[in-house]
C-alpha positions as CSV (number, residue, x, y, z in Angstrom):
1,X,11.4,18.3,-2.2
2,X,10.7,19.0,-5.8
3,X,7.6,20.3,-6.4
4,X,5.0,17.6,-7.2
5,X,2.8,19.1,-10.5
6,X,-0.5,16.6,-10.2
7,X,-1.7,18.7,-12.9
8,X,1.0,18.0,-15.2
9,X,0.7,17.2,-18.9
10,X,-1.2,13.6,-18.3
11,X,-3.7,15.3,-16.3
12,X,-6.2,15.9,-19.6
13,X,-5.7,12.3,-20.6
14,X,-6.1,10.8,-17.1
15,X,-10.0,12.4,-16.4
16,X,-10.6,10.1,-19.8
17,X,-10.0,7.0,-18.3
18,X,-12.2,7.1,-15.1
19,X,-10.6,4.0,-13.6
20,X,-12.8,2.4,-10.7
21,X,-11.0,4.0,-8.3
22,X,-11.4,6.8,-5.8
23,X,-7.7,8.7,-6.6
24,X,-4.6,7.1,-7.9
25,X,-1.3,9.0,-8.8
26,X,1.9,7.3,-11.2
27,X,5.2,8.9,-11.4
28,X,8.8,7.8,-11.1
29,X,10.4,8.6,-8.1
30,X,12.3,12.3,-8.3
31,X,10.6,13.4,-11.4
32,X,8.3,15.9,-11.9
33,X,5.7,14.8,-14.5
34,X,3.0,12.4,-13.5
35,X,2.5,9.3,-15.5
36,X,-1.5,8.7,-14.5
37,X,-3.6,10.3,-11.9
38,X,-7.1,11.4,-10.7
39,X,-8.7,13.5,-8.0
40,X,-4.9,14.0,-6.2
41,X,-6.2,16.4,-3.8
42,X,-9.8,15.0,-2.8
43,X,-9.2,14.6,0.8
44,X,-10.3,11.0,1.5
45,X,-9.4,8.3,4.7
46,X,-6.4,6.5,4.1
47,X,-6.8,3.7,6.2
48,X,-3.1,2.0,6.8
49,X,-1.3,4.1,4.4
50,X,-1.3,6.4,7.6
51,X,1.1,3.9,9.5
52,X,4.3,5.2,6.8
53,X,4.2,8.6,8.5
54,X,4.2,6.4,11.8
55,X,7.1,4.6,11.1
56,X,9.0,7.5,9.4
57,X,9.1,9.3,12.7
58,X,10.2,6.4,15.0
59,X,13.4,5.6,12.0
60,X,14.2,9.2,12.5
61,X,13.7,9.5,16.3
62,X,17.6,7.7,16.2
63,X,16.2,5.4,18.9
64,X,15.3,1.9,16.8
65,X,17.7,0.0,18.9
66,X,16.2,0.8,22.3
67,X,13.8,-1.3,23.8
68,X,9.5,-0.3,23.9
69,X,7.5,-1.1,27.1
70,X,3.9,-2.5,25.7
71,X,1.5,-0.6,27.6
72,X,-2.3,-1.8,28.3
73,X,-3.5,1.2,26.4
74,X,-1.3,0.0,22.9
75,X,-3.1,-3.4,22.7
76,X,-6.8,-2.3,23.1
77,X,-7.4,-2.1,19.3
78,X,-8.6,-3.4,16.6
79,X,-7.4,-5.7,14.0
80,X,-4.8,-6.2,12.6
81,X,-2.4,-6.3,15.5
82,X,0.5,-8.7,15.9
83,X,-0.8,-9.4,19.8
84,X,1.8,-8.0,21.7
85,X,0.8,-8.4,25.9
86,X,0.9,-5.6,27.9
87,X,4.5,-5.4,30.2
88,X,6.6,-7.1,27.4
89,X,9.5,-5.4,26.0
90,X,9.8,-4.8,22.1
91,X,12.9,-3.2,20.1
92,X,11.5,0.2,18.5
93,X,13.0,-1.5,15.0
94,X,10.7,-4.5,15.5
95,X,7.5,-2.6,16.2
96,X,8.0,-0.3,13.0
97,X,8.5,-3.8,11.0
98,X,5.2,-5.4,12.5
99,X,3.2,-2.0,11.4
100,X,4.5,-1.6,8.2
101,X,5.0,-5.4,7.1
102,X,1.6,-6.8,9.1
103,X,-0.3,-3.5,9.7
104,X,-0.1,-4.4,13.5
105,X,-1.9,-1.8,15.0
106,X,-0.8,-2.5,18.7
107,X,2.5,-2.1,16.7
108,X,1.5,1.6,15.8
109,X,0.2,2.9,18.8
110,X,3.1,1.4,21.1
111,X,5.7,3.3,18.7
112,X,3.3,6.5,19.2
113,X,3.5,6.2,23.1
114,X,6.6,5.4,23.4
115,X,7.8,8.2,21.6
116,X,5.9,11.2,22.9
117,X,4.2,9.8,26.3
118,X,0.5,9.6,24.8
119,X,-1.4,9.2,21.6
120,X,-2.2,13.0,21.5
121,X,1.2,14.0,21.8
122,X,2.6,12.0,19.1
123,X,-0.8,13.0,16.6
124,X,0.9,16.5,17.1
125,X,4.5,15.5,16.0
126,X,2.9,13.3,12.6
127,X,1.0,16.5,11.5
128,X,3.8,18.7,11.7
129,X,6.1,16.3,10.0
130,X,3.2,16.1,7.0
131,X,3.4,20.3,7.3
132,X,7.3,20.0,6.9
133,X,7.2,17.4,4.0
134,X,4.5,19.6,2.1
135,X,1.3,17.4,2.8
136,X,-1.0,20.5,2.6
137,X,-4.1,18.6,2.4
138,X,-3.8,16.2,5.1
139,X,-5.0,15.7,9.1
140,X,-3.8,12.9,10.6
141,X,-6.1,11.9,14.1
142,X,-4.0,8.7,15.3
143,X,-0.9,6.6,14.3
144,X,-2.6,3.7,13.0
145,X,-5.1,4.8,10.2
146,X,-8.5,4.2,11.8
147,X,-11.3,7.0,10.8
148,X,-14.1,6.2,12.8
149,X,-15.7,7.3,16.3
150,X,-12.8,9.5,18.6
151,X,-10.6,9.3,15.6
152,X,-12.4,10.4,12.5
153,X,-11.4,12.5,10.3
154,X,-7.8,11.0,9.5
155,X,-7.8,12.4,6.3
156,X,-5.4,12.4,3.2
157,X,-4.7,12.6,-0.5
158,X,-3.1,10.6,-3.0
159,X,-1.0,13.7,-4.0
160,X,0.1,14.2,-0.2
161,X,1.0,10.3,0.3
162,X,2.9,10.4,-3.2
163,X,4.9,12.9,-1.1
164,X,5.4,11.4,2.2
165,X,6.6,8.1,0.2
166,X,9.0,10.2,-1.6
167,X,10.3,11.3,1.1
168,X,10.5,7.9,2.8
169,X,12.5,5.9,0.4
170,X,15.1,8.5,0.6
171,X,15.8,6.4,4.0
172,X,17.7,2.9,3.8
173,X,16.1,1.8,7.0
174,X,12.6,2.5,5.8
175,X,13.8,1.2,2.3
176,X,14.9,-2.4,3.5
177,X,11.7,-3.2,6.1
178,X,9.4,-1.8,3.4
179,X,10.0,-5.1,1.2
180,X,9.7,-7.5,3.5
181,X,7.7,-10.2,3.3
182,X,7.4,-11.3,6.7
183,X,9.2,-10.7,10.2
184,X,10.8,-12.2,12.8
185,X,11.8,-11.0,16.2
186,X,11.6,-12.0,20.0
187,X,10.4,-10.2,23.1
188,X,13.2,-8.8,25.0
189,X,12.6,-10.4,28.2
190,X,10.2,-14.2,28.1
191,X,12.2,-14.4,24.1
192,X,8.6,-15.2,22.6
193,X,9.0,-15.4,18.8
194,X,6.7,-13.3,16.8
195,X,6.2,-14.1,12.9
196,X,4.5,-11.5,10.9
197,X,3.4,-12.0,7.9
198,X,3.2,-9.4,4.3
199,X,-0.8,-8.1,3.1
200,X,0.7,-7.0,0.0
201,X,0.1,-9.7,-2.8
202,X,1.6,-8.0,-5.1
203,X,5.0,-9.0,-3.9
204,X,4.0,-12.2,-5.5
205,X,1.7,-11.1,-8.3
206,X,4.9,-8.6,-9.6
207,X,8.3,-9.7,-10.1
208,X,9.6,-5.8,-10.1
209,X,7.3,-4.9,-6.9
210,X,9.4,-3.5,-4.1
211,X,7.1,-2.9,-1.2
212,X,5.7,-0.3,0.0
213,X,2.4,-1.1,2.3
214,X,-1.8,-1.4,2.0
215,X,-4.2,-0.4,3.8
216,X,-8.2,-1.0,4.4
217,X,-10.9,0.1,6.6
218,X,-14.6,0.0,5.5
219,X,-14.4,3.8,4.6
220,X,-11.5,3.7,3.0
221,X,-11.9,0.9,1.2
222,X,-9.1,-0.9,-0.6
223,X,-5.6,1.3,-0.6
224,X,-2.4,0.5,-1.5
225,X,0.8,2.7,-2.2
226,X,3.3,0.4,-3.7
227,X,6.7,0.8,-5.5
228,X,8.4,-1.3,-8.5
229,X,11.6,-1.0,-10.2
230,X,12.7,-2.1,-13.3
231,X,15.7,-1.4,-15.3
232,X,16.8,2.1,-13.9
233,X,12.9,3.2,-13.5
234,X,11.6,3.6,-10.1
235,X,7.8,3.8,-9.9
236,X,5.4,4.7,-7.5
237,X,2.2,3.9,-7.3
238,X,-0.6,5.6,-4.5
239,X,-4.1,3.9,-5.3
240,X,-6.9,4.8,-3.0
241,X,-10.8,3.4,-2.4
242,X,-10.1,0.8,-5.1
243,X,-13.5,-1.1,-6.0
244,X,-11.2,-3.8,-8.0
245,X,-8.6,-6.1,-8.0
246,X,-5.9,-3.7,-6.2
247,X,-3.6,-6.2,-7.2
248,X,-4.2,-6.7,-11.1
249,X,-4.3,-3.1,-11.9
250,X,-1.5,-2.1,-9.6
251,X,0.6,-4.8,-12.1
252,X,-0.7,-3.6,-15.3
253,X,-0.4,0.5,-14.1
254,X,3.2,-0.5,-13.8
255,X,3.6,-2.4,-17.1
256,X,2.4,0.7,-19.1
257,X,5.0,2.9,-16.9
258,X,7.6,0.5,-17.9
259,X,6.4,-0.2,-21.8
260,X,6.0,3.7,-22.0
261,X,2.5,2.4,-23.2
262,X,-1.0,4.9,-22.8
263,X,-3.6,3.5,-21.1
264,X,-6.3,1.5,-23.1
265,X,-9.5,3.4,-23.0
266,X,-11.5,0.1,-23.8
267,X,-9.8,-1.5,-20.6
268,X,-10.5,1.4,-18.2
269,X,-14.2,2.1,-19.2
270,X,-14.9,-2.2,-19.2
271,X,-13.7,-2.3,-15.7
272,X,-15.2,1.0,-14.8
273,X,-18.8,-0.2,-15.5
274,X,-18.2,-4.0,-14.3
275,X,-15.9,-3.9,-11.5
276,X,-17.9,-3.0,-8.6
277,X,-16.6,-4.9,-6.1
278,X,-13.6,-5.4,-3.9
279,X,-11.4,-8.4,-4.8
280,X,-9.4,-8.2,-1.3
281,X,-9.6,-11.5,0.7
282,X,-7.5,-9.4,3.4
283,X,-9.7,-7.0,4.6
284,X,-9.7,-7.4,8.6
285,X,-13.6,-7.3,8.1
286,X,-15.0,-10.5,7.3
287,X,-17.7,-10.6,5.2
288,X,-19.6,-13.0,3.4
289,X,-18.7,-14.3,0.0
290,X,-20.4,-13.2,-3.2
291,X,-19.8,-14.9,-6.3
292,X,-20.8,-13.4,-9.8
293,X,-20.3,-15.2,-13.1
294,X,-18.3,-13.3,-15.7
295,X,-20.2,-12.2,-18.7
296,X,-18.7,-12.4,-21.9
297,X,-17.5,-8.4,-22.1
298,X,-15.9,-9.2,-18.6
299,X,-14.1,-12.1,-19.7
300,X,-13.0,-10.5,-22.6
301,X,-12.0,-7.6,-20.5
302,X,-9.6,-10.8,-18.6
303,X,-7.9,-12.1,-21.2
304,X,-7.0,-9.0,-22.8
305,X,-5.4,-8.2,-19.4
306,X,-4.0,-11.2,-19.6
307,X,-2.6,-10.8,-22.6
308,X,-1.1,-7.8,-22.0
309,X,0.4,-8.8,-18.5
310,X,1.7,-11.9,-20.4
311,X,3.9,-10.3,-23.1
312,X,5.2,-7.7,-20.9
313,X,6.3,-10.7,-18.6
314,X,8.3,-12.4,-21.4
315,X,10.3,-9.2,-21.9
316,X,11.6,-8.9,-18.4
317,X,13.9,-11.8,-17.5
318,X,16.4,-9.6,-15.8
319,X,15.0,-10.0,-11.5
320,X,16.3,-7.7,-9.4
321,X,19.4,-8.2,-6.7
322,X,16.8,-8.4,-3.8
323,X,14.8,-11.0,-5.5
324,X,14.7,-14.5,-4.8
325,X,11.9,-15.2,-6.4
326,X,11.9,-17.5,-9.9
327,X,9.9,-16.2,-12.9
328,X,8.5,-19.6,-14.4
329,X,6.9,-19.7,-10.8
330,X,5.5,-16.5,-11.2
331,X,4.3,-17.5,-14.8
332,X,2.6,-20.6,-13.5
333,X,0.8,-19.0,-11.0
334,X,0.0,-16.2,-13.3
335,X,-1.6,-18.4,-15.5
336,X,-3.4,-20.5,-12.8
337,X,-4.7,-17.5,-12.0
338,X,-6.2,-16.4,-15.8
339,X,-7.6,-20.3,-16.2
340,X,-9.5,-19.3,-12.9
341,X,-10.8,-15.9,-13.6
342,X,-12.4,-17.7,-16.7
343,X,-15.0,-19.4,-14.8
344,X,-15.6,-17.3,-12.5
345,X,-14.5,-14.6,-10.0
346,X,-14.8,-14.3,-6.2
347,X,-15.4,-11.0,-4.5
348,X,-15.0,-10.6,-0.8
């Protein structure tokens, strides 16, 4: 592993543009010099993103073809879970594409036991492989994320999950079910179809976005570590505790990274002092709806975003090989999207 500098030469212009979010880090993939960050080593929870390290093990473990017995103990938790019944017989492959494509939780825990006997066991195994990848400033307390009662304390930092997804992608298998949108697969024995379906909108919202998987608990708050690339350039993006539109600013992070373009101070301070709240209609905690009407900075804030998310799009016409996806429908929705925001936004 190349030794990850989260105080390289951006540092000093990154603490400018206090973004509303917890810790973030930018860089291409490989390289050395960070592209954006902020507080990369404040240990904080990171909800799903936990569920990577999960998966990483159980593609390594050499066993994805072999068939995992759900036990009673792997279905007692909370949402999201993909309902798997205790006695039915999973592929190892298809439980490590349910947790990192749905954020199954059941999904999680079943790989866990199934892997080293018991939860306990397997904790053990996912903190030494964060020791061995060089995740200094990590303690990982279960296999699915959550941070509360028995397993609080599942703790992380942007600069230690910028490393474990480095060290992910290098895998094929990891690669390929970390862009899906959805999967399919039957249970081994009664052949019950299970359809799981992506959290990560940005698979949508981006035309370059390649995966990689969100996250949210109510002390985490929003987290997403997602990847996009883009003629040659391979960008990753770890984003924890956002108070904002994960999705927007996850999009226009990885415009500037592609346009080589600093980040707008007037943007960053605007959405610092009037974003407060979480734009995430996926958070497995259901809350009620609060609806604020934009004031005139804010929607100036929107269309300059806008704007800018606009003309990058008209210079990128090239979609990637994987992508099926076509751009005018991304530009129609975009711009559904902008006519919306101008009247007002919804915050969940």
């Amino acid at each position: 592993m190349l030794p990850l500098s989260l105080r390289a030469q951006t540092e000093g212009d990154s603490l400018m543009f206090q973004m509303p979010i917890s810790s973030y880090i930018l860089k291409e993939t490989g390289a050395s010099t960070v592209l954006m960050s902020k507080d990369t080593d404040r240990p904080v929870s990171p909800a799903s993103l936990t569920k990577i390290l999960t998966c990483t093990l159980a593609i390594e473990s050499g066993r994805l073809d072999q068939d995992v017995f759900i036990t009673k103990e792997s279905t007692i938790v909370e949402p999201s879970k993909a309902g798997f019944k205790p006695g039915e017989k999973i592929k190892l492959i298809d439980l490590v594409k349910a947790a990192m494509v749905n954020s199954s939780n059941d999904a999680a825990f079943a790989i866990a036991i199934y892997l080293s006997g018991n939860v306990e066991s397997f904790v053990a195994a996912m903190n030494a492989k964060a020791k061995m990848i060089g995740m200094k400033n990590s303690r990982f307390t279960n296999p699915a994320g959550f941070d509360k009662g028995i397993y609080t304390g599942n703790t992380s930092t942007a600069g230690d999950l910028m490393r474990l997804t480095e060290y992910a992608v290098k895998n094929p298998v990891f690669n390929d079910i970390a862009r899906l949108e959805k999967a399919v697969f039957s249970e081994e024995t009664t052949h019950r179809i299970y359809s799981l379906k992506t959290h990560n909108k940005l698979l949508d919202k981006y035309p370059y976005a390649v995966g990689i998987k969100t996250g949210f608990t109510t002390k985490a708050g929003c987290c997403l570590i997602a990847r996009a690339i883009k003629n040659n350039r391979d960008v990753i993006l770890v984003m924890l505790n956002a108070k904002t539109d994960r999705w927007h600013v996850a999009a226009n992070m990885f415009d500037m990274a592609f346009l080589g373009n600093r980040p707008d101070p007037a943007w960053i301070v605007q959405t610092s002092r009037r974003d407060s709240g979480r734009a995430d209609t996926l958070s497995p905690v259901k809350s009620g709806r609060r609806k604020y009407r934009m004031s005139k900075a804010s929607l100036r804030l929107k269309r300059n975003m806008a704007s800018l998310s606009k003309s990058s799009y008209k210079s990128k016409r090239s979609p990637l090989a994987h992508s099926g996806r076509k751009f005018k429908k991304h530009d129609l929705a975009f711009s559904k999207q902008v006519r919306k925001n101008k009247k007002k936004i919804t915050f969940s």
